[in-house]
N, C-alpha and C positions, 0 to 999 in steps of 0.2 A: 493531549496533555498541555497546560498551558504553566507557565514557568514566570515568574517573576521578575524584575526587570534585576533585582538587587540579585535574585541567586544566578538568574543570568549572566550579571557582570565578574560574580566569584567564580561560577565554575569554570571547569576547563572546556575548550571547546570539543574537545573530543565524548565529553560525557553529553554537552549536547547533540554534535551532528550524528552522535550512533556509532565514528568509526576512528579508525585508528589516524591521529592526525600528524603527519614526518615535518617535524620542521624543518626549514632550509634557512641556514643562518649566511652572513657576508660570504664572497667567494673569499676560497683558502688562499693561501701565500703560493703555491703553486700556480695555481691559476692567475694570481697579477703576474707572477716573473716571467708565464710565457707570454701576455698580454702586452708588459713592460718591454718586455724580448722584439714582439713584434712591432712596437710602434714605434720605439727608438731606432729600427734598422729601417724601417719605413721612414723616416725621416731623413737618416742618415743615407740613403741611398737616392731618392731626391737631392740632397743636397750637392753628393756624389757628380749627379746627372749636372747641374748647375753648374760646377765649376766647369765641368767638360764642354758646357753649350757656350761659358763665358768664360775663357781664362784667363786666372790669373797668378802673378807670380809672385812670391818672397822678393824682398827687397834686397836683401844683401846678397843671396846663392843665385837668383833666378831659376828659382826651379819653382815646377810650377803647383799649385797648394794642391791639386787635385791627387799630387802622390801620397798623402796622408790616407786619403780612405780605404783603399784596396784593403790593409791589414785593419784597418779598422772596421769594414764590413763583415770580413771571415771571425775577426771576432765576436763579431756581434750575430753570426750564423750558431756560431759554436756556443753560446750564451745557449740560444734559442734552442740547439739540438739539446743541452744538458738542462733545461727548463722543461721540454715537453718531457724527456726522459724521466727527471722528478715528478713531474707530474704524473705522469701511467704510472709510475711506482707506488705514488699514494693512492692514486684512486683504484690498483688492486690491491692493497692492504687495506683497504676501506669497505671492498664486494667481497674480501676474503672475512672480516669480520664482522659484517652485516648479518643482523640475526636473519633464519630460513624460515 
């Protein structure tokens, strides 16, 4: 069967290829938060590493910068744990309402 370039460009591609075609639109907000999750703790944990290979100290206290990160890693674990956790929660209300 040959098909015309114009009705070609109108129809959908599903009426062409024969089958049912799923689209997959941008990843969800889910998926950046635990993406976002990992690459800021990834960073930040480098950075972590840095001060400890060079230290250095505040000016006024002398204490030294590297005491900032500890809670700032744990929080940025606990971001990550309550990111993937949304996410498994959308992506089985999403196989729970996916037609069979």
């Amino acid at each position: 069967m040959r098909v015309s370039t114009a009705a070609a460009m109108t129809a959908a591609p599903s009426a062409l290829l024969r089958f049912p075609v799923r689209r997959v639109g941008p990843p969800s907000p889910r998926t950046s938060a635990v993406l976002f999750a990992v690459v800021l703790r990834r960073q930040m944990a480098l950075g972590f590493r840095d001060y400890l290979r060079f230290p250095e100290e505040t000016a006024a206290l002398h204490l030294p910068l590297w005491t900032a990160f500890p809670p700032i890693l744990l929080s940025l674990l606990l971001l990550l744990i309550a990111a993937l956790i949304t996410s498994y929660d959308g992506w089985r209300a999403f196989r729970a309402a996916a037609p069979t």
